[in-house]
N, C-alpha and C positions, 0 to 999 in steps of 0.2 A: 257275374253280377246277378241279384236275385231278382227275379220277377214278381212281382206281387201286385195284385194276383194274377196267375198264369194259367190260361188254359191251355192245356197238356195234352196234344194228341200220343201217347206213350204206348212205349213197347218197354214193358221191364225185361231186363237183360241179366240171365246167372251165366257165369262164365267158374270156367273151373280149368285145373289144369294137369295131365297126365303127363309123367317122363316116358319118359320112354323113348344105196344108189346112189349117185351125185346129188346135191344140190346146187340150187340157181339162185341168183338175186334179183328177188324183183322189186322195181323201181315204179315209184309211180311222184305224179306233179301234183298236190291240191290247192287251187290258189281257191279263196276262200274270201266271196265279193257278196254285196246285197246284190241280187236283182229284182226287177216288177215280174211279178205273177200273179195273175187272173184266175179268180177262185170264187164261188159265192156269188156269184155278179159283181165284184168289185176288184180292184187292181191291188196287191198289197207288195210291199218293198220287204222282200224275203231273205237272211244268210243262208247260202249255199257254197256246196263246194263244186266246182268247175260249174256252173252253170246248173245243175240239177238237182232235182229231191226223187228221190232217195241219190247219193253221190255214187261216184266209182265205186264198185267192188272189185276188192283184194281175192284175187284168186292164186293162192299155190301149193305146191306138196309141201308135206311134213317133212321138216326140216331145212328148208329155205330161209332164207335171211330178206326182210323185207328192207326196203330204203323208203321213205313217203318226205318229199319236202316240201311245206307246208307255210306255203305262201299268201299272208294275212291282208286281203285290201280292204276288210269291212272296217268299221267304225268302232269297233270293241275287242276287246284282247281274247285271246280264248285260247284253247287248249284242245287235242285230240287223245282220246282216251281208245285204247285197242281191246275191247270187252273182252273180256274171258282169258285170254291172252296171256300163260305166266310168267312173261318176264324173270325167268330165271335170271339170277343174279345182275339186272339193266332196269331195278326201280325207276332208273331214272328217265327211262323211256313209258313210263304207265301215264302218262297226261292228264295228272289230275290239278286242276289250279288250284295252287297256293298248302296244296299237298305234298304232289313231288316234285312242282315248278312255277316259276312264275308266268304267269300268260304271255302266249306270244302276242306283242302290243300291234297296235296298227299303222303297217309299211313293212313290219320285220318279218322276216323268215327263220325260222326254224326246220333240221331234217330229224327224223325219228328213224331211226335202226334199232332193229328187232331180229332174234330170230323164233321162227317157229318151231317147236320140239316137241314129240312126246303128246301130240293132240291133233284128233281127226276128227270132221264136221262142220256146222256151221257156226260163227263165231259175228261179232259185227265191228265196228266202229264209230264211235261217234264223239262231237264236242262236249268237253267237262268244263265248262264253267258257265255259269248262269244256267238258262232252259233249252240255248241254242241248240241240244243236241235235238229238239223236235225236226229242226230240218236239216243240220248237219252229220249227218249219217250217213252208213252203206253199208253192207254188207262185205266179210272177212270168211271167205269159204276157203277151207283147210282141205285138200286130198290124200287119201293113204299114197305111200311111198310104194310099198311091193304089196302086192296083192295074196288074197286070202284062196287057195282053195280054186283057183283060176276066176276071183274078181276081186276087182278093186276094194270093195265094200263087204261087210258080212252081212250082207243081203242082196240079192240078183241085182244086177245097174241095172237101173233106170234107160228109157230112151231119151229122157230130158231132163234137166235139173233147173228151176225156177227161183230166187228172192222171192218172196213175199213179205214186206214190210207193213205191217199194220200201227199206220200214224196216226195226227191229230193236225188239222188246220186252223191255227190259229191268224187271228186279226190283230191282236196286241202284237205291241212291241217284247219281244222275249226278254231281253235286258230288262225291260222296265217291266214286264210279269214277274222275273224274278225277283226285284225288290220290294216288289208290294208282299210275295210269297215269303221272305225275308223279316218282314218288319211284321206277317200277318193277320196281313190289311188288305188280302187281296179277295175280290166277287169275281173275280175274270172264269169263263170257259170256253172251249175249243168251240169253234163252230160246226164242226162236225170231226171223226172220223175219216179215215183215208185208205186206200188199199193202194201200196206203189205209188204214192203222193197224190192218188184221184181221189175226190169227193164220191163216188158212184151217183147214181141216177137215185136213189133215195134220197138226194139232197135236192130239193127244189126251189128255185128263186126267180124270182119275176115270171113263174112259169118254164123256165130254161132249167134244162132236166142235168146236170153236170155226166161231165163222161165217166164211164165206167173202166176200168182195170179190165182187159180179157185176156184169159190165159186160153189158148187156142190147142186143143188136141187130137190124137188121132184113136179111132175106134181099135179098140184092146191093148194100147202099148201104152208104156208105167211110165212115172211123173215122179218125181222128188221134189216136193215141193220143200223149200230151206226159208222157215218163218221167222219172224223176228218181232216183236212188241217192240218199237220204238217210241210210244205215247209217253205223255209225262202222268197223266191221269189218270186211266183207265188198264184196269186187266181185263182182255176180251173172250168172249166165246165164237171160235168159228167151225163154223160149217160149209159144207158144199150142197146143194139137193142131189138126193139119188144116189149120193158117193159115200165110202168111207175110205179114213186114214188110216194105214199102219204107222204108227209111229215109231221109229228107228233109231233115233238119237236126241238127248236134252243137252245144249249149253256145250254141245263139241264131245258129248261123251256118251260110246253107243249104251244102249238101251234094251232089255228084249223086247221084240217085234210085240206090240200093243195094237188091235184093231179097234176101233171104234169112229163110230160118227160124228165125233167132236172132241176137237180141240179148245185147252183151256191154256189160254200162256198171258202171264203179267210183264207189267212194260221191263225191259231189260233181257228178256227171255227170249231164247232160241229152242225151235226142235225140227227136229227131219223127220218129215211124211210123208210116205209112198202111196200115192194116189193110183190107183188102175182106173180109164176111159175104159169101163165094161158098163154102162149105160146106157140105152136105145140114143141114138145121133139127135143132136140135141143142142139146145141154151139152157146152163143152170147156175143159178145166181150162186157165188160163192159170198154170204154175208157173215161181216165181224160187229157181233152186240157189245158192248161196253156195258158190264157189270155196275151194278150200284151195290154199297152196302143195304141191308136190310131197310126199312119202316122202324121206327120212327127217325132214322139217321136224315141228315142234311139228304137231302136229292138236288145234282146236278142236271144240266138238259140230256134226253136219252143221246149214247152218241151210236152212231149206226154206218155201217157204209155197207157197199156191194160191189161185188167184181160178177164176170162171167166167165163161168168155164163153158167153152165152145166145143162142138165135133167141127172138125173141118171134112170137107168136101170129101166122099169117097166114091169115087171113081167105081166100083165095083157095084155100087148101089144104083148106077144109072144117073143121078139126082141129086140137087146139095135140098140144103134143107130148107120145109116150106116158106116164104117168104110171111111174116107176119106171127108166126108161130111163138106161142106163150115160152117165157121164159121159168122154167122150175121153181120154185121158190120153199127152202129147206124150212123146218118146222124148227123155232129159236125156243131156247128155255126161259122162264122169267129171267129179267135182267136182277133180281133180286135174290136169284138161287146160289148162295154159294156152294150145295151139297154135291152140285154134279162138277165142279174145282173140285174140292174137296176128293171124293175119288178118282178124278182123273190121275191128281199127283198119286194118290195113293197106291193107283195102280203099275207106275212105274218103277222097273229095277233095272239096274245096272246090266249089260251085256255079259261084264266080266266079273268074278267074284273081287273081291275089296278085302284087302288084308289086313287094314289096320280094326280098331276098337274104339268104342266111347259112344256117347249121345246126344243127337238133338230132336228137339220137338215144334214144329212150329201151324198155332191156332191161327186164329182171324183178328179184328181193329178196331180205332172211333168217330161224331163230328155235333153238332146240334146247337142251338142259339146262347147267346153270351154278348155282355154288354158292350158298349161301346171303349170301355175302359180296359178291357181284360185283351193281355197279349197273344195271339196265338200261336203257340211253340209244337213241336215236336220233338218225341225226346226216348231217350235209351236210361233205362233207372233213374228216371228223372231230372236226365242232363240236356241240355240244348245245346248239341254243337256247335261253335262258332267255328267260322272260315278263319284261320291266323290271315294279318293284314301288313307284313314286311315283311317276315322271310318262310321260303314254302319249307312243312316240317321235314323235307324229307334232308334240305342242306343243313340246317339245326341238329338232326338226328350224325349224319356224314359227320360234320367238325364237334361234334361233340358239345350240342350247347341246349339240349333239350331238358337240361335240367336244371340253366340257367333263365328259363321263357317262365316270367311270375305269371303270364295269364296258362299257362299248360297244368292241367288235373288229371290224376288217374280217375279212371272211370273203373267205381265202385263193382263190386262182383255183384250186388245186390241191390235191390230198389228199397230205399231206408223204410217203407212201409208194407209188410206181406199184406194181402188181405186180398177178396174173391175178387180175380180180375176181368170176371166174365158176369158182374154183376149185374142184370139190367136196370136196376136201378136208378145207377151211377153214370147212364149213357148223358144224361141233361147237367152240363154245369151248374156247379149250385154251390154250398156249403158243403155236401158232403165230400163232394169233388174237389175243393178246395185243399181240405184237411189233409187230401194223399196224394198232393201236387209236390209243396214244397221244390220247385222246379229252379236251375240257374241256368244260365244259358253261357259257358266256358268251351276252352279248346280241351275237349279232353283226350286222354292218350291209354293205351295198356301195353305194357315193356314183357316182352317173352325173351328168354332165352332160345338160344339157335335148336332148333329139332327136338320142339316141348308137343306134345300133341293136346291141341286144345281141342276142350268139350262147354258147346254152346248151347244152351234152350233161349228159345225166340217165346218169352209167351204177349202175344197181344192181348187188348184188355181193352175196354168196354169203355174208356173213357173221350164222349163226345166224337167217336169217329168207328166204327167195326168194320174198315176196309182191311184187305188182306194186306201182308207186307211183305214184297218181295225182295229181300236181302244176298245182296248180293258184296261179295269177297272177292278184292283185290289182288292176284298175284300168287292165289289158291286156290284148287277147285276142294270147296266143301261138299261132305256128303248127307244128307236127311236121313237117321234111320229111324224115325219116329215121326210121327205129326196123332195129335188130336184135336177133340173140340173140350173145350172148358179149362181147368184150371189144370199146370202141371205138376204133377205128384211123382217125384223121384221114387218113392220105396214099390209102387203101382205099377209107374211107365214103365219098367226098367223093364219087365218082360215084353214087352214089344216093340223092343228093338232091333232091325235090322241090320244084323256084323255080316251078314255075309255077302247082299248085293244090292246095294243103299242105293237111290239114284242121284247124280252130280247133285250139288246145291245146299250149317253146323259143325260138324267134326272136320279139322282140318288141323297138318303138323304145318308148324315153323321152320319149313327149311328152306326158307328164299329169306336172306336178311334185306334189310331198306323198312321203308313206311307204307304199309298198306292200306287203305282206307276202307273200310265197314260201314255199310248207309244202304237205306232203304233205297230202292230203283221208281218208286214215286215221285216222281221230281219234286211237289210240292213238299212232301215226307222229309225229302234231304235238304232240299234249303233250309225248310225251317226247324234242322238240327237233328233230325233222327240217322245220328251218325256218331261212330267214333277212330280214329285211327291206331293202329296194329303199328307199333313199333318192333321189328324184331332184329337181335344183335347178330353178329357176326359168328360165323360158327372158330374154330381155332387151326381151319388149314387156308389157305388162299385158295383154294375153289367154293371156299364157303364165308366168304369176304365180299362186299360190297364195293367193284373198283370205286374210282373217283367219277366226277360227272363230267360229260362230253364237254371240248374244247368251248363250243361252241353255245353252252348251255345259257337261255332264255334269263335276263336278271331282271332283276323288280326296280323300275325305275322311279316309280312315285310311292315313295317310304310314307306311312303310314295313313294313304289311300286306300279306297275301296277298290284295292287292285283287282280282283275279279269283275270286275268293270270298265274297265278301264281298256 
């Protein structure tokens, strides 16, 4: 249905299309309850899973078969989503509400079986439907099966390996964040940043200094730290004082060893970084800034948190450390600088070379005042995705009825209007902004054939928002062999393109058939529609077939409800 008028947080989207040991089972329980936690000076009624934020992490080797049964006491239906995860030929285990299942309701249980294949690193999980994944999450750490060279890893082990979750604590009800983010009516923000669900001592209230996250080391032995963006808001910058990272691995897929003193990862992102404790004994604040887009963009409150990386006690030294003794504290970039993002990604390559072909490119985003009248959408070639509201597309796709759903639209290869998308002019809604809206907000769809290799550019655009957009692909790992800044120019770009060692995260083949879903990892971004779902058919053997959906699989019981709610 058309919007009029729509203000359009947009990403135009060109899509094109090329032919071309033992294992174990490991089981785990998630019962899935509110409880009261104490944040802020104030008590808030939280979903979680078994009792904690950040939840259990899934730890196993490559090629394990997971079991998780996932037992729902909160007040809202939801869904578990296994990030990164490719679900070879078991769509029907990707947890996306109202994608590939109906939410699991509240009393029911649901089990997910998966196995893991073919990917080493760190990976996470968390809930898909409404915002709940801010607190329902953990960590999904993948291990090599047989070792490289006499180690585990292609690079020396570690003497520890750590999560690190960088969240957001919020006071609002999620559920109801996300309908106001839905309808695009929402002022709501986090009250602050988190590191392993703590506010750190930067956050101050009534005077009471909140605790801090410590990660506790020893003098000259190496750390893996396995990080995770789990915010709905923010892409952060972290740093240690004194320290740097080598980075080792993005999104479960190794990397060449990258050093540098800061890390840049947007919400939905993983990377492994190997820390060395080679600094005089010591307290050094490990802080995550939360990025703003530029001036004159919408500014939210800064969001900031802090942990401490500790020396612990060495014995060899006589002496632990002085009592009272200043804590490090790392030199942050403006929260305004996208350039030091910007080369971080750019300086990342793949481990291993990459064999296939094609391109994507992907710039920066929009936000700024608009009347009380005007809707605000987000959107892919000026589509607003809607959530379908009876049946999830993935059983529509199975029984063959996706071409019988009057509200399902292909999503255009093109945004009906080319023009400078990195115009600054056009960041303030107005008239002109109008004119290159033309915005609806539908269930859209794109139908591949089995083992098509598609070629994506991502270009963001300057329209009322220039945050970055982290895109993230269901059931695929996509490879970047391109990013710049400004507008993209296919006959230009095409010489610097990366075919030989792209790092994980655009070019991807169709060869897992089912429904995949495409959406920005902005929470607010995906709610309100910067998304579209990847239909892909059946290849012509039965290993390249989509079985049926488990016995057991999750039904929608309040037909044309706002079942993602529910």
């Amino acid at each position: 249905m058309p919007l009029s008028p729509a203000a359009a947080v947009a990403v135009s989207f060109f899509l094109g299309m090329l032919t071309g040991g033992d294992t174990a089972v490991v089981e785990h329980t998630f019962v899935v309850s509110q409880v009261k936690m104490n944040r802020a000076c104030r008590d808030s009624l939280v979903t979680v899973v078994n009792g904690q934020v950040p939840g259990p992490a899934i730890d196993v080797t490559e090629g394990d078969s997971v079991v998780v049964h996932v037992v729902n006491k909160s007040p809202h239906g939801l869904t578990i989503h296994w990030h990164g995860v490719k679900q070879r030929l078991n769509c029907w285990a990707d947890g996306v509400g109202m994608i590939t299942q109906c939410p699991i309701q509240q009393g029911s249980n649901f089990t997910y079986r998966f196995s893991v294949v073919g990917q080493e690193g760190t990976l996470w999980w968390h809930a898909h439907v409404a915002s709940l994944r801010a607190t329902v999450h953990g960590a999904l750490i993948i291990r090599p099966r047989s070792g490289r060279a006499g180690t585990l890893y292609p690079f020396p082990k570690p003497h520890k390996e750590i999560p690190i979750f960088i969240g957001e604590w919020w006071e609002v009800d999620l559920v109801e964040l996300d309908r106001r983010m839905a309808d695009g009516s929402f002022d709501d923000n986090p009250i602050n940043a988190t590191i392993n669900g703590k506010l750190g001592d930067v956050y101050n209230c009534s005077g009471a200094l909140e605790e801090n996250y410590v990660l506790e080391v020893e003098q000259g032995k190496t750390y893996l730290l396995r990080i995770v963006n789990a915010a709905l808001f923010s892409e952060f910058y972290l740093k240690v004082a004194s320290h740097k990272f080598t980075l080792v691995a993005a999104d479960a897929n190794y990397v060449k060893p990258y050093t540098t003193d800061i890390i840049s990862i947007a919400p939905g992102e993983s990377v492994d970084a190997v820390v060395v404790a080679d600094a005089p004994p010591g307290k050094y604040y490990m802080v995550a800034l939360g990025m703003q887009p530029p001036l004159p963009d919408t500014q939210i409150p800064v969001s900031e948190t802090r942990g401490v990386l500790q020396y612990s006690y060495n014995p060899s030294q006589g002496k632990d450390l002085p009592i009272g003794a200043p804590v490090m504290v790392p030199e942050m970039p403006d929260l305004h600088d996208p350039i030091t993002s910007f080369y971080f990604y750019g300086n990342l390559t793949s481990a291993f070379p990459h064999p296939r072909k094609g391109h994507v490119s992907t710039p920066s985003s929009p936000c700024g005042e608009f009347d009380e009248n005007v809707i605000l959408v987000a959107t892919m070639n000026n589509v607003s995705f809607k959530i379908p509201t009876t049946e999830p597309l993935l059983e529509a796709h199975y029984h063959g009825n996706m071409s019988n759903a009057a509200t399902l639209h292909e999503l255009p290869d093109r945004p009906p209007i080319v023009y400078n998308f990195t115009d600054q002019a056009i960041i303030d809604f107005g008239r002109k902004v109008a004119a290159l809206e033309s915005t609806s907000r539908i269930t859209t769809t794109r139908r591949f054939q089995f083992n098509t290799t598609v070629d994506i550019v991502f270009q963001s655009t300057t329209l009322l928002q220039r945050d970055s957009n982290p895109m993230h692909l269901h059931g695929h790992d996509f490879f970047v062999i391109a990013q710049g800044l400004g507008n993209y120019n296919a006959e230009m770009d095409v010489e610097k393109y990366n075919l030989v060692d792209p790092p994980p995260s655009g070019l991807f083949v169709t060869d897992n058939p089912g429904v995949w879903f495409l959406h920005c990892h902005y929470g607010f971004h995906a709610t309100m529609g910067m998304a579209v779902a990847f239909e892909v058919e059946n290849g012509k053997t039965l290993d390249t077939t989509l079985p049926p959906p488990p016995a057991d699989f999750p039904r929608c019981e309040h037909p044309g409800s706002s079942l993602a709610y529910q």
